[in-house]
C-alpha positions as CSV (number, residue, x, y, z in Angstrom):
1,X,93.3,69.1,117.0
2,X,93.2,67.0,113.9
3,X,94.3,68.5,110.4
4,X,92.6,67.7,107.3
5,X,95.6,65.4,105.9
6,X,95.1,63.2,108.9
7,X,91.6,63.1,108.7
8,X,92.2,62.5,104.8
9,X,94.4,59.0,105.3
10,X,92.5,58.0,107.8
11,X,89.3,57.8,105.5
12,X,91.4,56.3,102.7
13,X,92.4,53.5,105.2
14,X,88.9,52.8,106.6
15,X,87.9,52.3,102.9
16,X,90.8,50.6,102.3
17,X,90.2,48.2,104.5
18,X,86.5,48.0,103.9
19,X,87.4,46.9,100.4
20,X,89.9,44.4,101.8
21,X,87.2,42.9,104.0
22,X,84.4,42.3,101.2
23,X,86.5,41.2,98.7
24,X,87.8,38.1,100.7
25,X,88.5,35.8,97.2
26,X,89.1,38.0,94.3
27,X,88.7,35.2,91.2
28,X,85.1,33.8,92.9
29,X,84.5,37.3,92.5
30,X,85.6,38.9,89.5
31,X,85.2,35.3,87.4
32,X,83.3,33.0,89.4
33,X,83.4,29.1,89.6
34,X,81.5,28.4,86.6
35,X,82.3,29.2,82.7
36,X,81.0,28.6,79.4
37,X,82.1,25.6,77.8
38,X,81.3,24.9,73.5
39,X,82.0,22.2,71.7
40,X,81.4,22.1,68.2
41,X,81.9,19.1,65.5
42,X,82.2,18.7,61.8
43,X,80.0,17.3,60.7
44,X,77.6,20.2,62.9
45,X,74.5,18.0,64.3
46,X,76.1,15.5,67.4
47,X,74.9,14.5,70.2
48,X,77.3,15.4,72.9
49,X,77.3,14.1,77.0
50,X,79.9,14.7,79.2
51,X,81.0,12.5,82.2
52,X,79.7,14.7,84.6
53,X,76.2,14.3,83.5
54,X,75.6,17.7,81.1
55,X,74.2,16.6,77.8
56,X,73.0,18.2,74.4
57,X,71.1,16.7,71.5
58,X,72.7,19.0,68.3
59,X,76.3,20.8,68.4
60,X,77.1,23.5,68.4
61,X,76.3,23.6,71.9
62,X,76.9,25.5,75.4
63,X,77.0,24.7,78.6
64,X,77.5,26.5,81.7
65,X,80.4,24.2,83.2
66,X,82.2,24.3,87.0
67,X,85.6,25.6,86.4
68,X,87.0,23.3,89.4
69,X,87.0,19.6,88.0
70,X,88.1,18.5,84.0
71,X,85.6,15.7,82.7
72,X,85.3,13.5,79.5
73,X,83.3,14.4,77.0
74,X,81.3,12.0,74.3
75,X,80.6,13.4,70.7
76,X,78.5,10.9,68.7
77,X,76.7,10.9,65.9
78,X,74.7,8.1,63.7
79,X,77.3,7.1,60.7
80,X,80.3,8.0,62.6
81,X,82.8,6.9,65.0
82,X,82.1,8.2,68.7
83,X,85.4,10.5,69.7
84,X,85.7,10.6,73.4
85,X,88.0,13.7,74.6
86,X,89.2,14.7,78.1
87,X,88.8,18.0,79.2
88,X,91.1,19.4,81.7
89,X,90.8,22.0,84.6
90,X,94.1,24.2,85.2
91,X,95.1,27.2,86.6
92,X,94.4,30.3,84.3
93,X,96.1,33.5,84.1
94,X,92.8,35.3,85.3
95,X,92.6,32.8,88.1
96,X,96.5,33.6,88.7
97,X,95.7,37.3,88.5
98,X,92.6,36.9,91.2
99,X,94.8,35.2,93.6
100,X,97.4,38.0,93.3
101,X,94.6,40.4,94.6
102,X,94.0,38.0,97.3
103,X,97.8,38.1,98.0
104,X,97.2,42.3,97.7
105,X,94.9,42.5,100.0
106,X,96.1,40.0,102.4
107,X,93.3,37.3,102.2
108,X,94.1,34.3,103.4
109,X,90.4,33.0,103.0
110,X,90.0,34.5,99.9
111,X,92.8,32.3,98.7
112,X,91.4,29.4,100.3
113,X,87.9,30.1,98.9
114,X,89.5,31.1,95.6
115,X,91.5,27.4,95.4
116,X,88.6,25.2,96.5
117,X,85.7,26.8,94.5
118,X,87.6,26.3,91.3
119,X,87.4,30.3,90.3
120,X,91.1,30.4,90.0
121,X,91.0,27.4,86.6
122,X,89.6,27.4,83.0
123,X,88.8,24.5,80.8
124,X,90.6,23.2,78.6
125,X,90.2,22.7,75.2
126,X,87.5,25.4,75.2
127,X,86.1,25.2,72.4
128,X,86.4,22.1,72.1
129,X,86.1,21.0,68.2
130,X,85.5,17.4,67.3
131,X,86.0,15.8,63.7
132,X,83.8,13.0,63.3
133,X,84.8,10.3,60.6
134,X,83.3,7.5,59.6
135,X,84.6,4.1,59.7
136,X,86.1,3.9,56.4
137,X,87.7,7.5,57.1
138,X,88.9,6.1,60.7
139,X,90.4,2.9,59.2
140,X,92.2,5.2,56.7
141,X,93.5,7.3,59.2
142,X,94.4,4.4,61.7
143,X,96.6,3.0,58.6
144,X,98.6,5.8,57.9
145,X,99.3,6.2,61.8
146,X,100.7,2.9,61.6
147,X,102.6,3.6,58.7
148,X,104.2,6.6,59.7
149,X,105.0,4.8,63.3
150,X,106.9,1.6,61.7
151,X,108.7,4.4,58.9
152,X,110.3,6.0,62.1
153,X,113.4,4.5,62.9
154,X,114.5,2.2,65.9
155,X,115.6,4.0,68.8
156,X,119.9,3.0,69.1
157,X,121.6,2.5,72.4
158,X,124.1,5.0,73.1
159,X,127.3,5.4,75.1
């Protein structure tokens, strides 16, 4: 004969492990492989293409980006110089939180899955915000770079 509380946990750890089962990578899951990427510039209106082949003709602008690789971005626009800015792909504290339920729940794929689909990173700079300058504002700015380079002083050996 079977009492109720047995019958009770026993139900609990069927579902239990039916949850376990279909929830093999928590972050493909919960945050998928993909996110939305903006970049923005000042002056508003560039053309921006990225190195992976996404493009737009006038920021602001989105793109629906895979979370697994970084990539360079291009922003341009006519009467300025073209900033080129690298966009990286890390490990996130959601993706860090996704593979804790795969550590949870004991699954091994889902960590595997989580890792190689790119669920587990974010993007980075996101947004990504571009000032564009023009050439008289770059050569400006490239001078008092210098400037403040040759004012710093010599680095002294030491004992």
């Amino acid at each position: 004969m079977t009492s109720r509380t047995f019958t009770r946990f026993g139900v609990r750890a069927v579902a239990l492990a039916a949850v376990a089962i279909t929830l093999p990578a928590c972050a493909t899951i919960t945050r998928g492989s993909s996110q939305d990427f903006t970049v923005e510039s000042t002056p508003p209106g560039a053309r921006v293409s990225t190195s992976n082949g996404f493009q737009c003709d006038s920021t602001p602008c989105t793109f629906r980006m895979p979370r697994k690789n970084g990539f360079r971005v291009t922003v341009s626009r006519e009467g300025y110089v073209s900033q080129e800015v690298e966009v990286t792909s890390g490990v996130s504290g959601g993706g860090a939180a996704g593979m804790a339920g795969n550590v949870v729940f004991g699954g091994v794929i889902g960590a595997v899955v989580d890792g190689t689909s790119g669920a587990m990173k974010d993007l980075s700079p996101n947004p990504l915000v571009v000032v564009l300058l023009t050439p008289a504002e770059q050569r400006a700015a490239d001078a008092e770079r210098a400037r403040a380079a040759a004012a710093q002083p010599a680095p002294t050996a030491g004992n």
